[in-house]
C-alpha positions, -999 to +999 in steps of 0.1 A: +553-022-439+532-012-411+507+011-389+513+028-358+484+041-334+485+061-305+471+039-277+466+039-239+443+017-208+407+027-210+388+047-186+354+037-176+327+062-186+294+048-163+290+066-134+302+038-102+330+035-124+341+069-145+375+077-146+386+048-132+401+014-140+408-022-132+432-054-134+414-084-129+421-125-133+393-150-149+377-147-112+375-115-108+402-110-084+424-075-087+457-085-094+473-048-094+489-056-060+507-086-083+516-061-110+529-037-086+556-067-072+564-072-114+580-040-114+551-018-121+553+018-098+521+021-075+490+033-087+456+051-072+440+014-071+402+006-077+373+014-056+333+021-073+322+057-064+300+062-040+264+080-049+274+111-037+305+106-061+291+098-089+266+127-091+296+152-090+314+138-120+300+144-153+313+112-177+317+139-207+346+157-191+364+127-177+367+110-212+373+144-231+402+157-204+413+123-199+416+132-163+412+097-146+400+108-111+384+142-120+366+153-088+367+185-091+354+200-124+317+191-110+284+207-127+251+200-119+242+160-128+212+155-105+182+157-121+146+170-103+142+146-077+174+137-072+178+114-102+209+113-116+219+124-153+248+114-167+263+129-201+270+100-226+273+117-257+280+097-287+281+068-263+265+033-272+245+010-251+270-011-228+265-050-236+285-062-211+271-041-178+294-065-157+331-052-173+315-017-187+290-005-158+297-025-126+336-028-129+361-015-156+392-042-161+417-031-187+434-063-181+418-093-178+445-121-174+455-154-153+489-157-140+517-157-166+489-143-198+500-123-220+479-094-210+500-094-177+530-087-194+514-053-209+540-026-200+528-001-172+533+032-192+502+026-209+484+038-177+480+075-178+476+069-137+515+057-135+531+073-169+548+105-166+534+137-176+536+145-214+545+110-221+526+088-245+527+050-256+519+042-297+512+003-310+533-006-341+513-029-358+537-050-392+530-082-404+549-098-383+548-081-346+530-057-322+554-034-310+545-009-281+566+022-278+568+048-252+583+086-259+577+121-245+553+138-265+565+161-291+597+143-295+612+128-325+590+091-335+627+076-345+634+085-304+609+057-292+617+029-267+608-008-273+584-014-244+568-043-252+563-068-285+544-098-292+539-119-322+515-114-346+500-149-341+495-141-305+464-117-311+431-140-317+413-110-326+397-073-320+367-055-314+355-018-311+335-014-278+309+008-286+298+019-251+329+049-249+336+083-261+334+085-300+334+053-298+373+047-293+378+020-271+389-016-282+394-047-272+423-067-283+419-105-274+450-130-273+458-163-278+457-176-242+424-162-231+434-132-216+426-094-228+431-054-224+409-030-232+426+006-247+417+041-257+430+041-293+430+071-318+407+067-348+399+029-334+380+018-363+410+016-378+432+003-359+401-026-353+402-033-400+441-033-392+445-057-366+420-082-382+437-080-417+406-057-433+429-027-441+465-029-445+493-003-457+498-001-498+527+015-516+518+036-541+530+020-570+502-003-565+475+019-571+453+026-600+467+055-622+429+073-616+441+065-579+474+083-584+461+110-601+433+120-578+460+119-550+483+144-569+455+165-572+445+165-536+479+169-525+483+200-546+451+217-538+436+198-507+394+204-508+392+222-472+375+250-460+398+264-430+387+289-404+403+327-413+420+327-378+439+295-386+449+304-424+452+291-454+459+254-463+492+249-482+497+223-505+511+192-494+547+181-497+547+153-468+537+116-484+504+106-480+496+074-457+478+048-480+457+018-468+443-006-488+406-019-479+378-043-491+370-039-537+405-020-541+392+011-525+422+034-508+421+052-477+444+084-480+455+104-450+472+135-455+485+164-431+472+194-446+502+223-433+481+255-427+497+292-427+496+296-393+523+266-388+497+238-378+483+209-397+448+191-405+442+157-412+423+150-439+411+113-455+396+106-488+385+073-499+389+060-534+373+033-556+400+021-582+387+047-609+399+078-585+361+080-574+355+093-541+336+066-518+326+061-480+330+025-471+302+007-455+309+010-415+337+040-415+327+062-390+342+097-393 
């Protein structure tokens, strides 16, 4: 079985540093020159902003438009006085000022590291346009595919793969939008940092605390509850958007910490779209929020 998670480089969200990002070795060098001669296409390179910069870009609408070198959509971030605001919404306090503040490496490698061997179409800076990379995550591998979006999942290419036992571990980096940024640490030292889609997640599924469960498995409360959301999911939809339609498409289950189950389903509306919605279930069909799960 496995997971798959929409996934991308980070972009830095403090002001000397929003929008951008950086490849760096254990001394701090910038090594995208070196990636460049691997094969990867040029990109707009690393340089801090300058104070007159970094009051014209408001840190809210870089992370939200994923625009990496947004110059243009400026508002007003100079307070009286000239101090500078920043927008940091929802944004924690950075612990490591020198990789989060000061300078932004998304790679973080020495010379033949894993990290280095990360495929380039995870920067939204060299990808093309309406192209997106996803991690599948099994027992056994990380797999990194790249297709256009909208296209057809099965269509993926194999960019990239690595053993399971070549990830030491994960960690949710607070000090982003949402938060959504992780950082996935391997075996040799070396490290990324990525943008990921619901990354709490992806964090429980990478260190083992959440993992994919058929549904033979569960609880018959478990299965019931599920039937019964599927058939008449609890949401209260806007009138411009529609109804919600009952669900025919299989729900993803995860398995977490005292049996309870994470279900995800895509609620099809009448209007043709579709909602996500999540329940959590102890093994008596109970709904639960689990310690930590942040929505």
């Amino acid at each position: 079985m496995h997971t798959r998670h929409d996934i991308a480089f980070a972009t830095g969200v403090a002001p000397k540093i929003a929008g951008l990002r950086s490849f760096r070795d254990p001394d701090g060098q910038d090594i995208e020159a070196e990636l460049t001669g691997t094969g990867w296409p040029p990109g707009p390179g690393f340089q801090l902003r300058g104070r007159s910069e970094q009051s014209g870009v408001r840190v809210m609408d870089v992370v939200l438009l994923g625009i990496p070198r947004l110059i243009n959509a400026i508002s007003n971030a100079v307070g009286p006085g000239g101090s500078l605001v920043t927008v940091t919404r929802d944004m924690g306090q950075s612990q490591e000022p020198h990789f989060e503040v000061e300078d932004f490496p998304v790679v973080y490698a020495a010379r033949s590291a894993v990290a280095r061997s990360l495929p380039w179409q995870l920067d939204p800076t060299r990808r093309p346009k309406g192209y997106h990379t996803d991690l599948l995550l099994t027992d056994r591998r990380l797999v990194i595919l790249g297709l256009p979006d909208g296209s057809d999942q099965t269509s993926a290419q194999e960019l990239w793969s690595l053993p399971r036992s070549g990830v030491a571990g994960a960690e949710l980096m607070r000090f982003s939008q949402g938060p959504s940024d992780v950082r996935l640490r391997f075996t040799d030292e070396s490290w990324t940092r990525w943008h990921v889609r619901d990354a709490t997640r992806f964090v429980e599924h990478v260190r083992g605390e959440r993992s994919p469960v058929p549904c033979e498995r569960l609880t018959p409360q478990q299965r019931s509850r599920i039937s019964a959301l599927m058939a008449h999911p609890p949401l209260e939809v806007a009138r411009s958007l529609g109804t919600a339609h009952p669900v025919e498409e299989e729900p993803q289950l995860e398995l977490l910490a005292d049996g309870v189950v994470a279900v995800h389903l895509q609620v099809p509306l009448s209007n043709g779209s579709r909602i996500p919605l999540t329940a959590h279930l102890d093994p008596s069909g109970a709904d639960v929020a689990p310690e930590g799960e942040i929505p």
